[in-house]
ChimeraX commands (.cxc) that place a marker at each C-alpha (Angstrom):
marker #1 position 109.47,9.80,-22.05 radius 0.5
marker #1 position 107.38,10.60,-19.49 radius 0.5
marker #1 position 105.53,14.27,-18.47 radius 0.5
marker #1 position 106.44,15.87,-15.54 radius 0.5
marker #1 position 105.06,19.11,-13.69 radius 0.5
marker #1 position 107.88,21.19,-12.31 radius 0.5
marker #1 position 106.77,23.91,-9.75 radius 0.5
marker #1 position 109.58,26.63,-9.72 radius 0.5
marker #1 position 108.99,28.75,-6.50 radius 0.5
marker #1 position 111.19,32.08,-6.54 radius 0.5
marker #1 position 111.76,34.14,-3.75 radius 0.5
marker #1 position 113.59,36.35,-2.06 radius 0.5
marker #1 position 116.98,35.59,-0.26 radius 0.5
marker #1 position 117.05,36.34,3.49 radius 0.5
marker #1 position 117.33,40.13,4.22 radius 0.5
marker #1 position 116.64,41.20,1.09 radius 0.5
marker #1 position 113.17,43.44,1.79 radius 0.5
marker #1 position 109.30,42.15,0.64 radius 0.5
marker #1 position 107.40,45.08,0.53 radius 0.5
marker #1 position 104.56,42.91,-0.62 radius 0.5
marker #1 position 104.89,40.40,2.04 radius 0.5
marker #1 position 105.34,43.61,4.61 radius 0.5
marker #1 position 102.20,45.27,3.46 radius 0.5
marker #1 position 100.23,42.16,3.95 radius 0.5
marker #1 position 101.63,41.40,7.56 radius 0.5
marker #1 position 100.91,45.24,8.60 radius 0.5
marker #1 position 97.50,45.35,7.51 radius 0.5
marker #1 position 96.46,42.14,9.49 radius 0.5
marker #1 position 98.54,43.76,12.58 radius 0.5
marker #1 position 96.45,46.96,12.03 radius 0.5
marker #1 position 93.09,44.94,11.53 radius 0.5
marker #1 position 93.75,43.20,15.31 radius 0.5
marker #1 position 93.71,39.62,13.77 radius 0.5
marker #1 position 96.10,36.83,13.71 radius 0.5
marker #1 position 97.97,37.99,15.94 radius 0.5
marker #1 position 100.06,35.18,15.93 radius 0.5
marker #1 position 101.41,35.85,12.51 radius 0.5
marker #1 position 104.89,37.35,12.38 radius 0.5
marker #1 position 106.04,37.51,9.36 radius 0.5
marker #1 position 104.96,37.05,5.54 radius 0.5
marker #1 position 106.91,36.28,2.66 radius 0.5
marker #1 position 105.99,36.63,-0.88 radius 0.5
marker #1 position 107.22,34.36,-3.96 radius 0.5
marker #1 position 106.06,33.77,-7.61 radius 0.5
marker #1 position 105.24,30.90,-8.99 radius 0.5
marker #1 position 105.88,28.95,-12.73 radius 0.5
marker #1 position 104.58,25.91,-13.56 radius 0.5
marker #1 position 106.24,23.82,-16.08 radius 0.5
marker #1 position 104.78,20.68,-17.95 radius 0.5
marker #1 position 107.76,18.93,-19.69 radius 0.5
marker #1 position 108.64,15.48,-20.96 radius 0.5
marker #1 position 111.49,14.05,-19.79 radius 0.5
marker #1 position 113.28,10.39,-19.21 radius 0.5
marker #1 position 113.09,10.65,-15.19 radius 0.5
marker #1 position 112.54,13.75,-12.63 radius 0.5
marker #1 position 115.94,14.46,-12.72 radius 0.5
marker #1 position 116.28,15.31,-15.97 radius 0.5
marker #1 position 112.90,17.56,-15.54 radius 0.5
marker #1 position 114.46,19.47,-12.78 radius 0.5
marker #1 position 117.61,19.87,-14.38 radius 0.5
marker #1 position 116.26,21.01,-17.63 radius 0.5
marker #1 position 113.78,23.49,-16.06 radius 0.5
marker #1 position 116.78,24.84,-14.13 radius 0.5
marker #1 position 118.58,25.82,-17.33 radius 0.5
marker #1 position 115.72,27.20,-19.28 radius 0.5
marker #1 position 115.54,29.62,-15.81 radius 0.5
marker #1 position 118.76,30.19,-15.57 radius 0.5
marker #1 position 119.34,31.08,-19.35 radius 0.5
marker #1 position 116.69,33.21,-19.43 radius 0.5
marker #1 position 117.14,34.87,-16.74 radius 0.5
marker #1 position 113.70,34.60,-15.58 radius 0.5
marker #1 position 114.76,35.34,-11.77 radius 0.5
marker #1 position 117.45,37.42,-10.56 radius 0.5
marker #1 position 120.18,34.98,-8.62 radius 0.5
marker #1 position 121.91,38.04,-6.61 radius 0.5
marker #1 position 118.50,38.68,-4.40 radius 0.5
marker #1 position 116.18,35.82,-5.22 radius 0.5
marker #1 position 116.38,32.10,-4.75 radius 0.5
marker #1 position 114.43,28.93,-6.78 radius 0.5
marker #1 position 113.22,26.33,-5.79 radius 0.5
marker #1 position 112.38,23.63,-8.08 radius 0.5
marker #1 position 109.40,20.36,-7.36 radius 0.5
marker #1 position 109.04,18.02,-9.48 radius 0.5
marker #1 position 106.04,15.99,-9.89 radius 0.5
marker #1 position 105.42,13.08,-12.34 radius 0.5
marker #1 position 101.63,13.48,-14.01 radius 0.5
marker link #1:1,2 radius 0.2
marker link #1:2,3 radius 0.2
marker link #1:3,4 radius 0.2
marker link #1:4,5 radius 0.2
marker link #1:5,6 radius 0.2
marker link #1:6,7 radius 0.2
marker link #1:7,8 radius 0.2
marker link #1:8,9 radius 0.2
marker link #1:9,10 radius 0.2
marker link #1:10,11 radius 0.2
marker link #1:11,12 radius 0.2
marker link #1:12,13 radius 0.2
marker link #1:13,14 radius 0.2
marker link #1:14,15 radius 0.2
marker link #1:15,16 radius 0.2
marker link #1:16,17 radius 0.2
marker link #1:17,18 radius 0.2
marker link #1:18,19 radius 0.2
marker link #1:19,20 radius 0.2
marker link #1:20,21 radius 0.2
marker link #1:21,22 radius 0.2
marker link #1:22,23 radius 0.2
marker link #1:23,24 radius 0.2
marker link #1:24,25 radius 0.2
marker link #1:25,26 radius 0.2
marker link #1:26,27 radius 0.2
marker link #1:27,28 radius 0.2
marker link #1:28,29 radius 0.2
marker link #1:29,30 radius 0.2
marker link #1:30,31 radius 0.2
marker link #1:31,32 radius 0.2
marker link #1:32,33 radius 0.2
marker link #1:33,34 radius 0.2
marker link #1:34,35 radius 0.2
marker link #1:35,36 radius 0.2
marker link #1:36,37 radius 0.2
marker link #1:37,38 radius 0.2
marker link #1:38,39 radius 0.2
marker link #1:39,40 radius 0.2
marker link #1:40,41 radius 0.2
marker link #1:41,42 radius 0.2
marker link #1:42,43 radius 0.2
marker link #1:43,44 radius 0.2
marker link #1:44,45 radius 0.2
marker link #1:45,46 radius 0.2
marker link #1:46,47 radius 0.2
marker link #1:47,48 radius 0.2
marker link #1:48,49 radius 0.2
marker link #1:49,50 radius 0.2
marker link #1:50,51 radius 0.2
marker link #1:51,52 radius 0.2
marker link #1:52,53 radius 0.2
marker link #1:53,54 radius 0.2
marker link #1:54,55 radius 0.2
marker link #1:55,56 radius 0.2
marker link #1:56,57 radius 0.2
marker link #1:57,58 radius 0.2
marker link #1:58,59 radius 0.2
marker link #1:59,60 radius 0.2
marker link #1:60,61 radius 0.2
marker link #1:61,62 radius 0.2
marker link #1:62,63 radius 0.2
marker link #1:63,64 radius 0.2
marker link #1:64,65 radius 0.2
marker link #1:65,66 radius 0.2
marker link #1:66,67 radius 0.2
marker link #1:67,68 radius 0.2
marker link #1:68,69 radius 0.2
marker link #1:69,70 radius 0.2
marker link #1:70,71 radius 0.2
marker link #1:71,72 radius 0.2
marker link #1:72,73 radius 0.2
marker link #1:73,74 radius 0.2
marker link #1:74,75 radius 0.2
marker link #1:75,76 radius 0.2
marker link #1:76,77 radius 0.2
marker link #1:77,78 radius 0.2
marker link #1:78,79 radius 0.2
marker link #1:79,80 radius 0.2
marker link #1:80,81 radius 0.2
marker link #1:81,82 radius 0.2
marker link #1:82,83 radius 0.2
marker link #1:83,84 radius 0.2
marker link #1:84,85 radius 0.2
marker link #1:85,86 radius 0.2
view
């Protein structure tokens, strides 16, 4: 077995609204800076350590646990899953 760090990365699907991301982006407009900046998007972040017999198995696994807990909500937000061997 080997230990793995999965990164699971939910967000938002597009057109669903991020008042968090929107808050951010209208305070730098208001400030005059960055300019260039058009949009910002907020996400959360897990990070899982698990052992597992290859990456695939990781990212599978940590898929499940999310999905049978229900630790994101799949009609407005989206995961995305890294895996990284330690």
């Amino acid at each position: 077995m080997t230990t793995f760090n999965v990164h699971v990365t939910i967000e938002n699907k597009p057109g669903i609204s991020d008042p968090e991301g929107e808050t951010i982006l209208n305070d730098l407009v208001l400030k005059g800076t960055n300019s260039t900046i058009t949009t910002i998007k907020t996400a959360k972040m897990l990070k899982f350590t698990i052992k597992e017999k290859d990456k695939k198995s990781a990212k599978s696994k940590v898929k499940e646990i999310c999905d049978e807990l229900r630790i994101y909500n799949p009609m407005v937000s989206t995961i995305i899953l890294d895996v990284f061997e330690t």
